[in-house]
N, C-alpha and C positions, 0 to 999 in steps of 0.2 A: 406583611413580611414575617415570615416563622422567624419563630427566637431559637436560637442553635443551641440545641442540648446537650452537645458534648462536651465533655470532660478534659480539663486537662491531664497529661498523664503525668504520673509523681516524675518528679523528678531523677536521674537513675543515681545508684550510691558510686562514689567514687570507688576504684580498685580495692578492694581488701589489704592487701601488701602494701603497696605504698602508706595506704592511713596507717598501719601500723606503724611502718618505719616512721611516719613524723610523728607519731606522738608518743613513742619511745624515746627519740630525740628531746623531750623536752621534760621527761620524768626525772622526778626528784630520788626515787626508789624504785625498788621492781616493782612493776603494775601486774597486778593476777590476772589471769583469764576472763576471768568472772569478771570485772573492773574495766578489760578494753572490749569484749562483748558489750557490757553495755552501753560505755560511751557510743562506742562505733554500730549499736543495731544491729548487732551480727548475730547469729547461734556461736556460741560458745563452742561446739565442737570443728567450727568453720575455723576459728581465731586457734583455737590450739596447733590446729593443721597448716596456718598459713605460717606461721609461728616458728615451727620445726621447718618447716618449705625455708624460710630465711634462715635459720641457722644453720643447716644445711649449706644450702649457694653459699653463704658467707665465707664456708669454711675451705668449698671447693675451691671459690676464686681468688683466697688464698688474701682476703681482706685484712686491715691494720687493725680490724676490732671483729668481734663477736658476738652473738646474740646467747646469752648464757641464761637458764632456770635457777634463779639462786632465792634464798629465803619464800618460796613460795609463788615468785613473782618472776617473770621477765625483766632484762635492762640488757642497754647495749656495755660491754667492756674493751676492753684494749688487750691486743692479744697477747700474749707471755711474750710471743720472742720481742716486740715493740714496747714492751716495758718500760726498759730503759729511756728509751729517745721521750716517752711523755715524761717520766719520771724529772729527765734532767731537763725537760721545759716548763714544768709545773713548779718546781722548787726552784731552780734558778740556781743552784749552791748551796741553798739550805737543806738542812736535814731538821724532816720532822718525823722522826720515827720514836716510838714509842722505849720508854727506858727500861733496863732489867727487871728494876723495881718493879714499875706499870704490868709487863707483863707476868711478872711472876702473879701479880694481884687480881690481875687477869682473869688466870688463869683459875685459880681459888675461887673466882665468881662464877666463872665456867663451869665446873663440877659441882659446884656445893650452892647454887642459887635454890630458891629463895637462901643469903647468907646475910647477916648483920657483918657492918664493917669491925665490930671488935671481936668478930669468929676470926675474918682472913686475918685480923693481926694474928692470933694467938695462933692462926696455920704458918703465918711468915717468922715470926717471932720480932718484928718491929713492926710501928704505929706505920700504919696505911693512909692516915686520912689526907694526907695532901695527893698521892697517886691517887685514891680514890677520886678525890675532887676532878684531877687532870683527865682521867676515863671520863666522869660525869658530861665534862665538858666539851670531851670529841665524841661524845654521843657511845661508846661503847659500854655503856652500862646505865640503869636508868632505877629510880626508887620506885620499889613495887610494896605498898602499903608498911604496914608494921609487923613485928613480930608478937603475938597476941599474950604470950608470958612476961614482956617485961616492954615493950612499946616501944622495941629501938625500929629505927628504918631495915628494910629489906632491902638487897639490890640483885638485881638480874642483870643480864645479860641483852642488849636492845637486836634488833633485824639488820641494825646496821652492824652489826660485830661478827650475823652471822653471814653477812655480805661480803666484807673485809674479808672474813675466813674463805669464802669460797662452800660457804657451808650450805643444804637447803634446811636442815633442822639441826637443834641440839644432838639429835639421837646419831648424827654423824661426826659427832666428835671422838677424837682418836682414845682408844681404854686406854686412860691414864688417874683416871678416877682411883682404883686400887692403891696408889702410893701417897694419898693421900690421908690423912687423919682424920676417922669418921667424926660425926657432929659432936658425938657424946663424949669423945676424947678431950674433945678444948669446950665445953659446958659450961667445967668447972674454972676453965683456964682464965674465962674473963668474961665481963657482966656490962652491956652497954649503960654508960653513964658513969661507970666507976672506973676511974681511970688504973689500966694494968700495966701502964709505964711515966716514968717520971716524967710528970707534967715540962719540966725544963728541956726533956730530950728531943732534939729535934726528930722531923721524921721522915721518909726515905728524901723527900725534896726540898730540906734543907728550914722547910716551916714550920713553924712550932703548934703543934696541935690545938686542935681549936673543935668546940663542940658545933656539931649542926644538929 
């Protein structure tokens, strides 16, 4: 009895589009091109195309979310005009939006990153370091080593802030850089570690400064 030398044949890959859509369903962040080519075996110029293909239909059949390019990466969103309706199923009544303060601080890390927290005071003219901490904490800002003249922390700006923005890079942030006070204006204004406001003063959220 001969022995059968055929092969079996691979198995075939499941549809392109659909893999995509489940495993953008389950991403934490945008996933790059380069990132679901490889998981999924694809050519990378296949996944771009399938990519655009679904933002597309998405957009025509007039879906409650979207398939948007932001930070670099793909992720599915929820469409502007349905907002609202997740908004008030996600919070339930509460409000967790970000305070004056936060955003003014924000903001100052946005234009002036790499920035030392006792720069954006001297840009705000009050102690930052409890908004700082609150940004730290929803991930919209993150410590990017030291500053090599005097060893305070550095903070940028994280992927997730330029998510939130709706942003794919910094270089699409709106000119507002100008109405700011360049670095070498506030230099002189204050020196991490030496404190440029009265240690008793509270600070924008009400706690009392504290060194990290």
């Amino acid at each position: 009895m001969s022995e059968d030398t055929t092969t079996a044949a691979p198995p075939a890959q499941p549809p392109l589009k659909p893999s995509l859509e489940a495993v953008l369903m389950v991403v934490d962040e945008p996933a790059t091109e380069e990132h679901l080519a490889k998981v999924l075996d694809r050519p990378r110029r296949a996944v771009a195309a399938a990519l655009r293909e679904l933002a597309d239909e998405y957009t025509r059949e007039g879906r409650g979310f979207e398939l948007r390019l932001i930070a670099g990466g793909w992720r599915y969103y929820t469409r502007p005009e349905y907002g609202a309706a997740v908004e008030g199923f996600v919070l339930d009544g509460q409000h967790a939006r970000l305070t004056q303060a936060a955003l003014e601080t924000l903001a100052v890390v946005a234009y002036r990153q790499p920035v030392t927290r006792s720069r954006v005071s001297a840009v705000r003219g009050v102690n930052c370091d409890g908004v700082m901490r609150t940004l730290l904490q929803r991930g919209l800002v993150a410590e990017a080593g030291t500053e090599p003249e005097t060893g305070a922390i550095l903070y940028v700006t994280t992927h997730y802030f330029l998510e939130r923005m709706g942003l794919r890079g910094l270089d699409e942030l709106p000119e507002l850089a100008p109405f700011l006070p360049e670095a070498e204006q506030v230099e002189g204004e204050s020196q991490e570690g030496v404190p440029s406001f009265d240690v008793d003063e509270e600070d924008d959220t009400g706690d009392s400064p504290t060194d990290h």
